[in-house]
matplotlib code that plots the C-alpha trace (Angstrom):
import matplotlib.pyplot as plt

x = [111.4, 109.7, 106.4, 106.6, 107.2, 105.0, 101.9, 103.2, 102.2, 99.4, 97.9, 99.2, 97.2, 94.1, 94.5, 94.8, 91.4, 89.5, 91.0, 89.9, 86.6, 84.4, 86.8, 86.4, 82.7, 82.6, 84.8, 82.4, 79.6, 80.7, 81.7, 78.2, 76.8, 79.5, 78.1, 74.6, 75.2, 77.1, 74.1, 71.3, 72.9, 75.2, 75.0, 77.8, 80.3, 79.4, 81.0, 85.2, 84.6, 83.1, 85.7, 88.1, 86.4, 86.8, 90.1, 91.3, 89.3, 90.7, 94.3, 94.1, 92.8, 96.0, 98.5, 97.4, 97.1, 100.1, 102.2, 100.7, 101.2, 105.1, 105.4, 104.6, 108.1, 110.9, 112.8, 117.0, 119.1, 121.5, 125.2, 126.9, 123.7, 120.6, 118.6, 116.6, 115.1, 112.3, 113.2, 109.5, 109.0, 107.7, 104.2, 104.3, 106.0, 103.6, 100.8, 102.2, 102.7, 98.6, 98.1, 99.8, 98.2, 94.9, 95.7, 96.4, 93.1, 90.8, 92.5, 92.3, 88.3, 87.4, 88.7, 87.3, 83.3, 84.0, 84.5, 81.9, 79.3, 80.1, 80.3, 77.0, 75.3, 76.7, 74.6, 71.7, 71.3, 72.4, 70.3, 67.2, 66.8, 63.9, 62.4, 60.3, 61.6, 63.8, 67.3, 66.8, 68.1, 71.2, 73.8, 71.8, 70.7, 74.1, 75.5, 72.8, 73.4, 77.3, 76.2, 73.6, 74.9, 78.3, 80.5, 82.3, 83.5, 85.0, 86.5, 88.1, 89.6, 90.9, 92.7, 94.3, 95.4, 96.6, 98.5, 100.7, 101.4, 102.4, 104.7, 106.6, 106.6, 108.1, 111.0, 111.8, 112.8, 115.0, 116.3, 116.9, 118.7, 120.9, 122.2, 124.8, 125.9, 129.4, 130.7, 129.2, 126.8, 125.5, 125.3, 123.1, 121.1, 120.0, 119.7, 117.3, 115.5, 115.1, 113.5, 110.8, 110.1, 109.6, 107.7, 105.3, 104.4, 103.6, 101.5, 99.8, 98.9, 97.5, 95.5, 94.0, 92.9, 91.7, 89.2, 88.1, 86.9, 85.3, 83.6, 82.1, 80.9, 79.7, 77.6, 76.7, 74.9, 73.8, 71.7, 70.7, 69.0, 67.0, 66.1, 65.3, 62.8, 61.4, 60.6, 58.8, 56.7]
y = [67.4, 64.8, 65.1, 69.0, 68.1, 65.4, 67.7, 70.7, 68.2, 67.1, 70.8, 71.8, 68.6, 69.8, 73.5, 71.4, 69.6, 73.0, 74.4, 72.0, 71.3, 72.1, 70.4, 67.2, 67.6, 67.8, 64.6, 62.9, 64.1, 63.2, 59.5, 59.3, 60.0, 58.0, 54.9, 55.6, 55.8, 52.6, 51.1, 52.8, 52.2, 49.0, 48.6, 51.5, 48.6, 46.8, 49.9, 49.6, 45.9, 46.7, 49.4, 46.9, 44.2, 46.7, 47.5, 43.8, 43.1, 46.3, 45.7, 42.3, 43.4, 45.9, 43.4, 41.1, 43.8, 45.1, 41.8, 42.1, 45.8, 45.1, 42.0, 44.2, 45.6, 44.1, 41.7, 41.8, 39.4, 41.1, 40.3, 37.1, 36.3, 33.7, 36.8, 38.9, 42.6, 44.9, 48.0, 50.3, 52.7, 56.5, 55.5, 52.1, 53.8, 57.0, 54.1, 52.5, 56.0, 56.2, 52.5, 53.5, 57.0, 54.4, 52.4, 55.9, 57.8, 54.7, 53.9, 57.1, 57.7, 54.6, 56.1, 59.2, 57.4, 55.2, 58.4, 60.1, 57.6, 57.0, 60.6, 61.1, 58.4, 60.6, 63.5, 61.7, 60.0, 63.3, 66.0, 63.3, 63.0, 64.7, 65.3, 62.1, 61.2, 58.5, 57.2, 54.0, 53.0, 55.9, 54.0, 53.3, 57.1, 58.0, 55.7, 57.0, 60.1, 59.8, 58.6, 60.6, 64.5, 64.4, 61.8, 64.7, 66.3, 62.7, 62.4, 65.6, 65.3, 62.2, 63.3, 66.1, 63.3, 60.9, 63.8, 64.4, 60.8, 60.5, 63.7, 61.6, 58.2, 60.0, 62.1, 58.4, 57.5, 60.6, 59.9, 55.9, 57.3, 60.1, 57.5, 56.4, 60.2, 61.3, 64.4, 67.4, 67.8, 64.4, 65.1, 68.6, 66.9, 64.0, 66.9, 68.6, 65.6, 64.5, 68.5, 68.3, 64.9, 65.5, 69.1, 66.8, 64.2, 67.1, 68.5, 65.0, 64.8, 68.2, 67.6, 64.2, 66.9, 69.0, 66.5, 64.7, 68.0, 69.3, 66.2, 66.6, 70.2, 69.3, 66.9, 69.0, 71.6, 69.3, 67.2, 70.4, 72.3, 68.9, 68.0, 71.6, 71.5, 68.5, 70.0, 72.9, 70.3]
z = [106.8, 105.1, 106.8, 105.5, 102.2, 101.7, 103.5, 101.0, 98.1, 99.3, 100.0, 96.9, 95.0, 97.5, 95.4, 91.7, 92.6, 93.9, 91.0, 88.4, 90.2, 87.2, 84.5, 86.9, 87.1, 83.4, 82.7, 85.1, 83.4, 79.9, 80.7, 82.3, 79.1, 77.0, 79.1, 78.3, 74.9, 75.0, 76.8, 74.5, 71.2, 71.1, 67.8, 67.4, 68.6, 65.0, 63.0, 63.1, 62.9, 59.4, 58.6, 59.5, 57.1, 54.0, 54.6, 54.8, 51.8, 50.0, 50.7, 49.5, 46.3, 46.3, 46.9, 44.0, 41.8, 42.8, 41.9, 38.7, 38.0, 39.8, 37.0, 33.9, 34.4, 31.5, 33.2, 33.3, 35.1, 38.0, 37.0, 38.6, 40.7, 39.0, 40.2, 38.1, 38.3, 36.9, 34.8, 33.9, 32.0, 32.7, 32.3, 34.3, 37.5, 37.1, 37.2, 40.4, 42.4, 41.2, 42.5, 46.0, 46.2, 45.5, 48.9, 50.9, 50.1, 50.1, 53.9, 55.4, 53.5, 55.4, 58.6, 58.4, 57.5, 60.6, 62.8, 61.3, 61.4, 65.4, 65.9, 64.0, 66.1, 69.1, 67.9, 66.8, 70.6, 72.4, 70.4, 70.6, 74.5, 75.9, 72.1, 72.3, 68.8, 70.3, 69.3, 67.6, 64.5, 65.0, 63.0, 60.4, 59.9, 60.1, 57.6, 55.6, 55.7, 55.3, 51.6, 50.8, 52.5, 53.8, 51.1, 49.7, 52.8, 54.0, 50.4, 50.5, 54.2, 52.7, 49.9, 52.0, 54.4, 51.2, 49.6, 52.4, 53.4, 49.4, 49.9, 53.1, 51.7, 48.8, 51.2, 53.1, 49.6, 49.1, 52.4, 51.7, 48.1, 50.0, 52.0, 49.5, 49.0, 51.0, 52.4, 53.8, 51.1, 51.4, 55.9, 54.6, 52.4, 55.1, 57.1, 55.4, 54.4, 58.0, 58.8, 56.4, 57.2, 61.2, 59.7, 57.5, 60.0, 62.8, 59.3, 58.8, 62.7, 62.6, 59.5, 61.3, 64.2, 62.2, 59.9, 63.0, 64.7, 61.2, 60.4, 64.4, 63.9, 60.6, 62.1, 65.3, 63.3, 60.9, 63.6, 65.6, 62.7, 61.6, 65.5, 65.8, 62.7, 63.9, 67.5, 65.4, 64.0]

ax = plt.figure().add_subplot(projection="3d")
ax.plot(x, y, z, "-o")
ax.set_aspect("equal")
plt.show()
């Protein structure tokens, strides 16, 4: 009985494979031509070490300016403790929400021109085999044109990715303030709180799809109709 089901799997993974013959052909054909690039243009390697650079550099710069902007507060002393606390104002705490929305749209704009610098170096070496204008200097060409054609599609991506962490950093505080409510009011209110929470993050990871593949097909035709004017030529 055993030996039946064990040859039932095995013919029925025989059928997966014949089935998924040209999917598997594909994938072998696609990290075949990720290893070339790899090999052809190792400079790509240098590009999140960078991104990662700015970012540490950036949020260094946040924190310190974030002490001082958290120290501008009017200090009171908590009751029966040698502790102290900040009180701000409506302008001051409209300024830090600004400082934090700062951190979220300069982080994910730094993502997104690291994705589409690799992705335009992608391009650049695929679209350039067989043209005989070669594939050297890719990066470079793509960080230049990230600055000069495509800043404003990576800001905007950005800021739709920034606004809608904002919106959940903003619901976990709801949810950390509805903790202290009671009853079944305060069990609908977590409730709901947790539901457009869970809806938002599935939101933020479809938005992350959905920049990555637009900044890729923004590229695509971007590099075929310049490779394709060249060939003219």
């Amino acid at each position: 009985v055993i030996a039946y089901i064990l040859w039932g799997i095995a013919g029925f993974a025989a059928l997966m494979t014949l089935c998924l013959f040209n999917r598997i052909r594909l994938a072998i054909a696609i990290i075949k031509a990720a290893s070339d690039f790899v090999k052809d243009t190792w400079a790509v390697f240098l590009v999140p070490p960078m991104a990662i650079f700015v970012l540490v550099c950036f949020y260094v710069y946040w924190g310190i300016t974030s002490v001082y902007l958290a120290s501008c507060g009017d200090t009171s002393q908590i009751k029966n403790t040698p502790f102290g606390t900040f009180t701000y104002d409506t302008t001051l705490e409209r300024l830090l929400i600004y400082h934090l929305f700062g951190l979220l749209w300069f982080n994910a704009f730094v993502i997104a021109a690291c994705q589409f610098i690799i992705a335009s170096a992608t391009c650049l070496w695929y679209f350039s085999q067989g043209t005989g204008q070669g594939s050297s200097g890719s990066v470079r060409k793509s960080v230049y044109r990230l600055f000069r054609y495509h800043l404003g599609s990576i800001a905007f991506g950005s800021l739709i990715l920034a606004i809608i962490q904002l919106i959940r950093i903003i619901l976990a505080y709801f949810q950390y303030q509805a903790k202290k409510l009671q009853g079944k009011e305060g069990k609908m209110v977590k409730y709901l709180l947790s539901c457009l929470q869970c809806y938002l993050a599935c939101f933020e990871r479809f938005i992350k799809f959905l920049n990555k593949k637009a900044y890729i097909r923004v590229i695509f035709f971007f590099i075929r109709r310049i490779l394709f004017r060249l060939s003219k030529t």
